[in-house]
C-alpha positions in Angstrom: -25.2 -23.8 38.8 -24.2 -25.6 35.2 -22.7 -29.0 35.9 -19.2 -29.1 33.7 -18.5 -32.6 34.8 -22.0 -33.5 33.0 -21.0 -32.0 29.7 -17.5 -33.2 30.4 -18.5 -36.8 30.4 -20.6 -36.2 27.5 -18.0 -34.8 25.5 -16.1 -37.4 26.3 -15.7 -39.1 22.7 -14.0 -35.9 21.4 -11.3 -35.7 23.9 -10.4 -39.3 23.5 -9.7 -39.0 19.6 -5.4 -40.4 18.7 -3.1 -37.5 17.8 -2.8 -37.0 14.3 1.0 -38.9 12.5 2.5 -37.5 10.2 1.1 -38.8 7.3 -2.0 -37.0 8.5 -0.2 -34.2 8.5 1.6 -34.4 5.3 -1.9 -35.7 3.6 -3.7 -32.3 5.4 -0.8 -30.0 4.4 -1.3 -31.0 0.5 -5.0 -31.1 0.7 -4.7 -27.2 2.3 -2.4 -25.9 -0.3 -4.2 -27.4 -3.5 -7.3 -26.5 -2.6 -6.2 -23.1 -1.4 -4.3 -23.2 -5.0 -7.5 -24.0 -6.7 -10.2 -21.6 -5.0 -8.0 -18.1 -4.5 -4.8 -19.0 -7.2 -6.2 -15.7 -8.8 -5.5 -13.5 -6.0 -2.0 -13.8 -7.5 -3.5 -11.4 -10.5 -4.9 -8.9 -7.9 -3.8 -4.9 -8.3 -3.8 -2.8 -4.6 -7.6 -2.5 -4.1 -9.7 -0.6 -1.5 -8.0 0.8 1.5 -4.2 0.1 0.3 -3.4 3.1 -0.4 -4.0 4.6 3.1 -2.3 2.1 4.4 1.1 2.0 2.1 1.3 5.7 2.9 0.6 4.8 6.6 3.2 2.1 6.3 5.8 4.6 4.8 5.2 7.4 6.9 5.7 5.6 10.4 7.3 3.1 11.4 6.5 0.1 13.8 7.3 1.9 16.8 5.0 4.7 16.5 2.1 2.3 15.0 2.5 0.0 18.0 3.5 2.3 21.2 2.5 5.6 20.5 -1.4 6.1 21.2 -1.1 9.2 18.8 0.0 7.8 15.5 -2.0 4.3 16.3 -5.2 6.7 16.5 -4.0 8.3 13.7 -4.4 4.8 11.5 -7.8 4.4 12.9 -10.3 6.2 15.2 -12.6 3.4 15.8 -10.4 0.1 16.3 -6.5 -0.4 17.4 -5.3 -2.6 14.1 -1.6 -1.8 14.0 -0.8 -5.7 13.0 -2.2 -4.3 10.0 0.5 -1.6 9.3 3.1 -4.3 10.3 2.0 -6.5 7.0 2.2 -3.6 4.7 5.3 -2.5 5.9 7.0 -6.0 6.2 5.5 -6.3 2.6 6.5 -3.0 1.2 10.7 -3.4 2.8 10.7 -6.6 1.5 8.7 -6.6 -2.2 8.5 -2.8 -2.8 5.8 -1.9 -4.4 4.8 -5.9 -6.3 1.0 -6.5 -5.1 1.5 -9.8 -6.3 4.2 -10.8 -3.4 1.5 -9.2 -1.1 -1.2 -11.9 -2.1 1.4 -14.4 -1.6 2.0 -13.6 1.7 -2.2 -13.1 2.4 -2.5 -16.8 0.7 0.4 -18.3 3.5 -1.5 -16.8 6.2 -5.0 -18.4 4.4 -2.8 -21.8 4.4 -1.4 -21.4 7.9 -4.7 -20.4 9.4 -6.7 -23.6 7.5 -3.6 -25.6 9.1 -4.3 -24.5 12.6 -7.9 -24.6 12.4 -7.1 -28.1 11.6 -5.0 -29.0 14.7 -7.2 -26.9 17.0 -10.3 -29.3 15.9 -8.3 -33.0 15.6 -7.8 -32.6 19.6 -11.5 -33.7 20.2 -12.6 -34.7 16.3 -12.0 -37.6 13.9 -10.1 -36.5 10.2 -13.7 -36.8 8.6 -14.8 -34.4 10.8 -12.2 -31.9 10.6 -11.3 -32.0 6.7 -14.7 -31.2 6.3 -14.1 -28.0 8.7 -10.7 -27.3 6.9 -13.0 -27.3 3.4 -15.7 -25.1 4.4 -13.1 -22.7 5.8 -11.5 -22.8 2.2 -15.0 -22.5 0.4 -16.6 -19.8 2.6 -17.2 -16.2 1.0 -16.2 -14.3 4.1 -12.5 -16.4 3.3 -12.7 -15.4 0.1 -13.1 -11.9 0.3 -10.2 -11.8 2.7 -8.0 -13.6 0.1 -8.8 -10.4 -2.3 -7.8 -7.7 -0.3 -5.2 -7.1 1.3 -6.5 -4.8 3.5 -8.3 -7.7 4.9 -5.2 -9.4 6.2 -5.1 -8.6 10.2 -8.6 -10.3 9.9 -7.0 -13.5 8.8 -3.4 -12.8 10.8 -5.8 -12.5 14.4 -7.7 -15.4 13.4 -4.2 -17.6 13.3 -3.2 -16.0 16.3 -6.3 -17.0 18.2 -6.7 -20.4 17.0 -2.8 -21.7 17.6 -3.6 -19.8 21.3 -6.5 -22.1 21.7 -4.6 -25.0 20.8 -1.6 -24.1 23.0 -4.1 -23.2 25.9 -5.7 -26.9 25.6 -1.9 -28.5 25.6 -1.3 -27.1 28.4 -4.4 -27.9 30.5 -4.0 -31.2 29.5 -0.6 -32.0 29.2 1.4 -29.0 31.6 4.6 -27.2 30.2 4.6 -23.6 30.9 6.2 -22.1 28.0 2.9 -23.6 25.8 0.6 -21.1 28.2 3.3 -18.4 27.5 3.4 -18.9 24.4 -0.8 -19.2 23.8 -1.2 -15.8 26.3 1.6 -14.3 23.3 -0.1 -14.9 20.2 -3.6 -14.1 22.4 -1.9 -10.8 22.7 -0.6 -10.6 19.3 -4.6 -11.2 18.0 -5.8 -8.1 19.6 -3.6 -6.5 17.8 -4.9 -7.6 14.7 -8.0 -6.9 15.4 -10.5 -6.3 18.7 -13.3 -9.3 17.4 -10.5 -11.2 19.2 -10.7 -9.7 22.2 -13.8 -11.5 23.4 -12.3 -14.9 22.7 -11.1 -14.6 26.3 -14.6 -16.8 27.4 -13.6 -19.5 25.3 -10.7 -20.5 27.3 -13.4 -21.0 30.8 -15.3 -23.4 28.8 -13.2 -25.3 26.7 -13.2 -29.3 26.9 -10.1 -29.7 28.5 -9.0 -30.0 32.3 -11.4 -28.7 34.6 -13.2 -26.0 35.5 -9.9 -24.9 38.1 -7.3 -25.4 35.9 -9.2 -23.8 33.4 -9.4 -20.6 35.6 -6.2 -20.8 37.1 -4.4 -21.0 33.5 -6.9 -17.6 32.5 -5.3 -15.2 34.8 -2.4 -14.1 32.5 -5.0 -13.5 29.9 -7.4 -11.8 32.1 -4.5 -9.4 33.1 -3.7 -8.8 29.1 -7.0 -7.8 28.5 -7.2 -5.4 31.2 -3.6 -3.7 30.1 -5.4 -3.9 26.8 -8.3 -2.6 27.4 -6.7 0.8 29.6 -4.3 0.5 26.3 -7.7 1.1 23.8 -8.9 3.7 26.0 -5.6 5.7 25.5 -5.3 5.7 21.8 -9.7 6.0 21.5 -10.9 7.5 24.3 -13.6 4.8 24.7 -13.3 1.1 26.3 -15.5 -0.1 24.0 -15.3 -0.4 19.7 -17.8 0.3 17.1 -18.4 2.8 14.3 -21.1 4.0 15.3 -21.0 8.1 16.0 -24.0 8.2 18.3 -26.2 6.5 20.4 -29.5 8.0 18.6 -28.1 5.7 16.0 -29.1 2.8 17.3 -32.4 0.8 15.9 -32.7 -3.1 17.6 -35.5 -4.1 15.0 -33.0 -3.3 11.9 -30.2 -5.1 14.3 -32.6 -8.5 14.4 -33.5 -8.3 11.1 -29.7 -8.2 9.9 -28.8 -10.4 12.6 -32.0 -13.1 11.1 -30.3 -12.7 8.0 -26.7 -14.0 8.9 -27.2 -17.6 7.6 -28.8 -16.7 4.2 -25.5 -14.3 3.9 -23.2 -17.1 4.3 -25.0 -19.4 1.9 -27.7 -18.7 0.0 -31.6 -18.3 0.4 -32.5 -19.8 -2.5 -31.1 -23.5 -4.0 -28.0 -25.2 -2.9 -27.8 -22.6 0.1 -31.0 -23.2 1.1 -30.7 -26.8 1.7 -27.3 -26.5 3.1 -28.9 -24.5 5.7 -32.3 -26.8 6.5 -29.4 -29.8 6.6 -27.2 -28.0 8.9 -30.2 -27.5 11.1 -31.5 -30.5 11.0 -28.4 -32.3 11.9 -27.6 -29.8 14.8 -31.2 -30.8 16.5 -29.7 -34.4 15.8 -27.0 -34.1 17.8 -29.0 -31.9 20.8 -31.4 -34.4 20.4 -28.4 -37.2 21.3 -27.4 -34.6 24.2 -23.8 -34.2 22.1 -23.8 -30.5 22.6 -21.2 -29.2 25.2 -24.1 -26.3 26.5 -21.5 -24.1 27.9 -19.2 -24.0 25.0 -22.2 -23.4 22.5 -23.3 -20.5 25.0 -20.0 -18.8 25.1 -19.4 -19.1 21.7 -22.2 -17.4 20.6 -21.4 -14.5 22.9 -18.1 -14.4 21.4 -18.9 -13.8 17.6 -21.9 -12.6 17.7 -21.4 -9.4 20.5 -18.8 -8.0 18.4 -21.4 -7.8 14.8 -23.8 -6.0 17.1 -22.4 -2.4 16.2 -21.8 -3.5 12.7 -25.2 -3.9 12.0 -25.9 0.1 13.1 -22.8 1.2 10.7 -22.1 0.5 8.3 -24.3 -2.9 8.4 -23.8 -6.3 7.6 -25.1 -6.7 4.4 -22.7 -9.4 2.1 -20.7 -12.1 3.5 -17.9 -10.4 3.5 -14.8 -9.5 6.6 -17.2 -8.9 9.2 -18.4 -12.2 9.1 -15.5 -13.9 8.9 -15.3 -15.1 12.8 -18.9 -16.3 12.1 -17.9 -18.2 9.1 -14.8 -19.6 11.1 -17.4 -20.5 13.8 -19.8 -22.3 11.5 -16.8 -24.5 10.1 -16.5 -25.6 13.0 -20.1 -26.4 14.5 -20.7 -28.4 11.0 -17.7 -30.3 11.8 -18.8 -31.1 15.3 -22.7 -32.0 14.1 -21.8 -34.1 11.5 -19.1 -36.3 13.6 -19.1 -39.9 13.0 -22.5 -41.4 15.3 -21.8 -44.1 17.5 -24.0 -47.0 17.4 -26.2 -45.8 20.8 -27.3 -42.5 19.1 -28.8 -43.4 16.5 -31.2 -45.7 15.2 -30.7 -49.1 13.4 -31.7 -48.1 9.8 -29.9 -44.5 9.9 -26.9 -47.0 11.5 -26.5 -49.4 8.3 -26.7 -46.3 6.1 -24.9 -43.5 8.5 -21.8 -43.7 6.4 -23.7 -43.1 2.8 -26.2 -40.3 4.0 -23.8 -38.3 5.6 -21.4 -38.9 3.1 -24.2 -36.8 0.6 -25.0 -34.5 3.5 -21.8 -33.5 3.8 -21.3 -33.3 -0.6 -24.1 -31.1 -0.3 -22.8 -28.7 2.2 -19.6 -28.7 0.8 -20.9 -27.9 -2.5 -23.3 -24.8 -1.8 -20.3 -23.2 0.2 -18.5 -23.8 -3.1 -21.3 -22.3 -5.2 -21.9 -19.5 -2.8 -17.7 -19.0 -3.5 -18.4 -19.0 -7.4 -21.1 -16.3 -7.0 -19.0 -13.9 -5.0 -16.3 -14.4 -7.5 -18.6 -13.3 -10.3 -20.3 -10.8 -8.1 -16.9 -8.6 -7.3 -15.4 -8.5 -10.6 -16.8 -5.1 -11.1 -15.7 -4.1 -7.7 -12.0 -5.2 -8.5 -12.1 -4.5 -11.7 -12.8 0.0 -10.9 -10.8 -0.6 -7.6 -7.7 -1.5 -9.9 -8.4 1.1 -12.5 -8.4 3.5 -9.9 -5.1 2.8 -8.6 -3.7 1.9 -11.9 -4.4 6.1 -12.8 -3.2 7.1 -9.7 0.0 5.3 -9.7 0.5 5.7 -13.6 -0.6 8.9 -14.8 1.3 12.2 -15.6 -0.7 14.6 -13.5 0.9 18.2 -15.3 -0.8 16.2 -18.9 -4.0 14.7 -17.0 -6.7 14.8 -13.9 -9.8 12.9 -12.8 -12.9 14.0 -12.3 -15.0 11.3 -10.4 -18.6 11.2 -9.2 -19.2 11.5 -5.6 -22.4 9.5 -5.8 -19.9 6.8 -7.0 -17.5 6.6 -3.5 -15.9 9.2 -5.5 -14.4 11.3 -2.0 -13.3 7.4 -0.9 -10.9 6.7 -4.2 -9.5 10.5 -4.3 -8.1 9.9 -0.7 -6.8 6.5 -1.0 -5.4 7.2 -4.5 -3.5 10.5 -3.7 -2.2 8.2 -0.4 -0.6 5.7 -3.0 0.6 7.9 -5.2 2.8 9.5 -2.9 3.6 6.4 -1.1 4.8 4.4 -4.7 6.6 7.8 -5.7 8.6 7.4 -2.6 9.3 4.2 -2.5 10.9 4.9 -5.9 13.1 8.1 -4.6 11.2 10.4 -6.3 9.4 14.0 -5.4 6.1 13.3 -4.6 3.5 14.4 -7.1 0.3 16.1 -6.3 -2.5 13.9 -7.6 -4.8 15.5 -9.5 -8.2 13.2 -8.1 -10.9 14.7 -7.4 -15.2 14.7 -7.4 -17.7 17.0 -9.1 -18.5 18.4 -5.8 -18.0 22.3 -5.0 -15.7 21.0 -1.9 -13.9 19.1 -3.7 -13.0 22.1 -6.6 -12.3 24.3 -4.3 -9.5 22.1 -3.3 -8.2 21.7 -6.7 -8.6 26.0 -6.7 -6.1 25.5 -3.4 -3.7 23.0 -5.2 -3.7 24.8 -8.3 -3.4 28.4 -6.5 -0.1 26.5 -4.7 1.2 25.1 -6.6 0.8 27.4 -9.8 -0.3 24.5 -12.3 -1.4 25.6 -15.6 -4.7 23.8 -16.2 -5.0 25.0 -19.8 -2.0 22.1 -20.7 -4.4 19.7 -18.4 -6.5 17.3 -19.8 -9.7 16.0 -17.2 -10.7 12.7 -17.7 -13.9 10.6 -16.0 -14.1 6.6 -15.0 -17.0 5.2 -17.2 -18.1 1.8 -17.7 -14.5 0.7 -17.0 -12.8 3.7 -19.2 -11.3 6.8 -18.6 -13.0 9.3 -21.0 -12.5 13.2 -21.4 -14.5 15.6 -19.8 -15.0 19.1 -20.0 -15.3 20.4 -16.6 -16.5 23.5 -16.9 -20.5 22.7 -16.8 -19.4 20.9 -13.1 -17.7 24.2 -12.3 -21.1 26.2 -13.4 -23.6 23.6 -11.6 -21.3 24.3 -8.5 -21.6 28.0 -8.4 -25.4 27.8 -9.1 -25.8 25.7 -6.1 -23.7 28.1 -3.7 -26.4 31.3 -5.1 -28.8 29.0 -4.0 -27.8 28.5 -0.6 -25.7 32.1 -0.1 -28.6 32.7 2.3 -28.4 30.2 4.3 -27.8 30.0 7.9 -26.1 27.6 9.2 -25.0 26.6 13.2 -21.7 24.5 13.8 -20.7 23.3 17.4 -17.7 21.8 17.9 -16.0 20.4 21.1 -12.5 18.3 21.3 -11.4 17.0 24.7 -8.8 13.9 25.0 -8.7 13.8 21.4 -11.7 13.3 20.5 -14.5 15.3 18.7 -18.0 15.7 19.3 -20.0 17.9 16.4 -23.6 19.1 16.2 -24.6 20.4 13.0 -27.7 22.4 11.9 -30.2 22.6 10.7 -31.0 18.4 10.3 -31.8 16.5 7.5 -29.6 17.6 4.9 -26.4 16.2 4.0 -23.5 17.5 5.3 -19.5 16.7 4.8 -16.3 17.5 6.1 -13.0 18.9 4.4 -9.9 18.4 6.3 -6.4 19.4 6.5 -3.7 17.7 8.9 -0.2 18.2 8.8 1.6 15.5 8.5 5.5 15.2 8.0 6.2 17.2 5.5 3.1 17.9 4.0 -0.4 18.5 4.5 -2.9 15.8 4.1 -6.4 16.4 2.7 -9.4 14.6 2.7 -13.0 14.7 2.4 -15.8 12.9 4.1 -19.4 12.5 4.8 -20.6 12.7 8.4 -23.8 12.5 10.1 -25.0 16.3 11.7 -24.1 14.6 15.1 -21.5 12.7 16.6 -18.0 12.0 18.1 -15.2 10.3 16.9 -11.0 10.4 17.8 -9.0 12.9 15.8 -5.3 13.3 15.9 -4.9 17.1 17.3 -0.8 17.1 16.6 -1.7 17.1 13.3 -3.0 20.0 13.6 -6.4 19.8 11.9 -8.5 22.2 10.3 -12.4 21.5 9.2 -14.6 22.9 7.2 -18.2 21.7 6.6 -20.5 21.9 4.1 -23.5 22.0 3.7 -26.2 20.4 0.6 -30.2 20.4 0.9 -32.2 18.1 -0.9 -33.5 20.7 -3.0 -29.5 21.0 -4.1 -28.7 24.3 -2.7 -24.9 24.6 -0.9 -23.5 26.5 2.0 -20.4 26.6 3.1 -18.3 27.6 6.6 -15.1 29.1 6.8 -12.4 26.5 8.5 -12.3 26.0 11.9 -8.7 25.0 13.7 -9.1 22.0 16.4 -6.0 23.0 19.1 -5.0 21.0 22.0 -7.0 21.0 25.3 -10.5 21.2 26.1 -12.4 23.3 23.2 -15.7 24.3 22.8 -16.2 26.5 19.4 -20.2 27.1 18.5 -20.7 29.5 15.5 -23.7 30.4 13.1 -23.3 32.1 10.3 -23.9 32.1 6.0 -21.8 31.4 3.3 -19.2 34.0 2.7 -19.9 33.7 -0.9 -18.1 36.4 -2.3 -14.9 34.5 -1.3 -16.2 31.2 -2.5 -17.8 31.9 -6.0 -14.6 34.1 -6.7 -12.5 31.0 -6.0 -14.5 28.7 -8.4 -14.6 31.9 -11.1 -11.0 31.8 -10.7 -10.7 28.0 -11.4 -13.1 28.5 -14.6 -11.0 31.0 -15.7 -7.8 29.6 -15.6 -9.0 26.3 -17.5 -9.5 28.2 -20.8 -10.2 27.0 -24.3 -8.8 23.7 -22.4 -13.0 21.7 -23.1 -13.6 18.1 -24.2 -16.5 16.9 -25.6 
């Protein structure tokens, strides 16, 4: 059995630490927002980016109610996490501002001040201001902060993680000092977190181990959390059909040896393997068996902790895998901040020796410079890294939201995320377009894929748009350029002769909303076009899936699929659509391209683009 009192007492020189005044907290509020100001001030110049134009459309088309109470519409936003704080700040954001990004970063850099803030008041309980401005910096410095301060897709990451860190603080007020409305009030904003995001859910353990109180009171103050995870948890099972979160489709997915090799590679992703990184690293290490060595490690907490950010990357690391310091690690980062501010903690004269104590002050003092400044360095190098990224993320959205589509289209390459920024481009387009009380207009985005044209055949068919008065463009080295399509057009119908023989077998099975898929014959690629109605409209969307595996799906919407099929050797077949109904459903069928009906279609789309050819 772990002895708590043991840790208790040697944690002892934490708990005992004065209450910050308020010059403390004026000097820490000033430090926050200039070096906030300093490191992210160019968020203020960021364009919607990545997922925002899902989400404004999401935002527009439902409103809080739905998002937060009805497990339809909150599965609709996601199939593999309930995130519906994340709705909230676009629509807050959009009633408010309109469509202005710029007010949107504002509000992201508040919440990146607010959560620095609390991190702050959550750490001076048990840690001297050395200690804890050093946290507050690294939390300012650390790439997974500054990639959340460039999206705003990213903002329930930082939202949950204020959330959880005022209902730690509120949690140790109470243990320590009574007053039921703070335990109300930290079971809230627990509450609140797992609505942001579920990484938050496991930061129930925390509350068992924290230095403050005992063990009972501890437990005893639990037992409204433990009952709001359980409501959550039955909650998450309504909306996913699973009790558990993850991306990944299937178990066969699963390899452990590429899990501990991503997992070995967490601290290299956070600074650096080479330089300033490296040594920040071999310091931090170094000073963490220091402070074991002194027996200044509260085991438990340490043990929890780890459980708690670390569980939650596991599935991460089978899809889509950790691989850049980015949101996923965020909690990790957060974690870190704080573990650096508890090694590097002011020694007491009986922990250390007499020549480190005469110079304690000085070589900390350049530990700490050193840390601070390959966290800063590592910051510098994701800036300069993700410029390219921004830089065709905002291009994307500038065409989408700018463009004339009866004068111009876009043809994009589907080896380039091209199926990723027709979806979330067509989203923001009708989404800005009603926002200004207009009709929406069908955006013309798509890729040079034969799925993908024989949507703009639908569209076109539809709608009755005269291509010939159409001019196709493509995104190159940061330019739009003309294109003739026809060659794409040509390459397409070659590849469905080559595959016209084909046979494909499709199984698909929906129960409780959600649908299981077996494709075949294995390895080749296969993706999926669908069609859900939505209010007033239908929604269309393309996307790459593995040949087996399960994932929720919105059956009001009505949904159609259809799949196809691409070999390495390039040839293409193609199904007809299947309709997923309500109920249990079980649909197998095998079969070849009806290629008649699918090479007409493309003729048709060649034909009715003309003398319209750019070179």
């Amino acid at each position: 059995m772990i002895n708590f009192t043991q840790y208790k007492s040697e944690f002892a020189p934490f708990i005992s630490k004065p209450v910050p005044d308020r010059i403390e907290w004026l000097f820490i509020i000033c430090f926050t927002v200039l070096l906030t100001s300093l490191l992210h001030a160019n968020a203020f110049e960021g364009y919607w980016r990545s997922d925002d134009g899902f989400h404004l459309m999401f935002a527009t088309e439902y409103s809080p109610w739905q998002y937060f109470f009805d497990p339809i519409i909150t599965r609709t936003q996601s199939g593999a996490n309930v995130t519906p704080w994340n709705a909230l700040f676009y629509d807050m954001n959009l009633s408010i501002f309109g469509f202005n990004p710029g007010n949107f970063y504002a509000h992201l850099l508040l919440i990146t001040m607010g959560t620095a803030l609390s991190l702050f008041a959550l750490l001076r309980l048990w840690l001297p201001l050395p200690s804890v401005i050093l946290g507050v910096t690294l939390f300012l410095t650390g790439r997974p902060t500054y990639h959340l301060t460039q999206k705003l897709m990213n903002n329930h990451y930082l939202t949950g993680m204020l959330f959880s860190l005022l209902s730690l603080y509120l949690f140790t007020h109470y243990v320590r000092y009574g007053k039921h409305f703070k335990l109300a009030l930290a079971v809230i904003l627990y509450a609140l977190a797992m609505t942001c995001k579920e990484v938050y859910v496991p930061l129930l353990g925390l509350f068992l181990v924290l230095p403050a109180g005992n063990f009972k009171q501890r437990l005893l103050a639990m037992l409204p959390f433990v009952l709001i995870v359980i409501g959550y948890a039955f909650w998450r099972h309504k909306v996913l059909g699973s009790w558990v979160g993850g991306y990944v489709t299937s178990s066969s997915d699963i390899d452990f040896i590429n899990t501990l090799k991503q997992l070995s590679n967490l601290a290299f992703l956070l600074f650096d393997q080479y330089n300033w990184g490296l040594v920040a690293i071999i310091i931090i290490a170094i000073m963490s068996l220091v402070t074991a060595f002194n027996r200044l490690i509260n085991l438990p907490l340490l043990i929890v902790s780890l459980i708690v950010v670390v569980v939650p990357l596991l599935p991460l690391t089978v899809y889509p895998g950790i691989n850049y310091a980015d949101r996923y690690l965020f909690t990790l980062w957060t974690a870190v901040c704080i573990w650096v501010a508890i090694v590097f903690k002011p020694a007491t004269q009986n922990t250390i020796s007499s020549y480190f104590s005469r110079n304690s002050t000085v070589i900390r003092s350049l530990l700490v410079l050193i840390v601070a400044t390959a966290s800063f360095k590592g910051l510098q190098d994701e800036k300069r890294h993700k410029q390219g990224d921004f830089q065709k993320s905002e291009a994307m959205y500038h065409f989408a939201l700018e463009s004339d589509f009866s004068q111009k289209a876009l043809i994009l390459d589907a080896n380039e995320d091209g199926n990723y920024w027709v979806f979330v481009g067509t989203e923001a387009r009708r989404a800005y377009d009603i926002s200004k009380l207009q009709t929406p207009a069908t955006a013309l985005i798509f890729i040079n894929k034969i799925n993908s044209l024989l949507l703009l055949e639908e569209i076109v068919e539809a709608e009755q748009i005269d291509l010939a008065d159409i001019q196709f463009l493509q995104y190159q080295n940061g330019n739009f350029k003309p294109i003739d399509i026809s060659p794409v057009i040509n390459d397409a119908l070659a590849s469905i002769n080559e595959g016209k023989d084909q046979i494909l077998q499709i199984t698909l099975s929906q129960e409780q909303g959600v649908l299981r898929w077996l494709f075949e014959p294995k390895g080749i690629h296969y993706s999926a076009t669908l069609w859900r109605e939505k209010p007033g409209r239908i929604q269309r969307s393309i996307v790459d899936i593995p040949y087996q595996g399960a994932f929720p799906i919105n059956v009001d919407d009505k949904p159609q699929i259809q799949l196809t099929a691409t070999s390495p050797g390039n040839w293409v077949a193609n199904t007809p659509k299947f309709k997923i109904e309500s109920g249990s459903q079980k649909l197998v069928w095998q079969g070849k391209t009806n290629f008649n009906l699918v090479s007409g279609r493309l003729e048709s789309l060649l034909s009715r683009l003309g003398n319209n050819a750019y070179p």
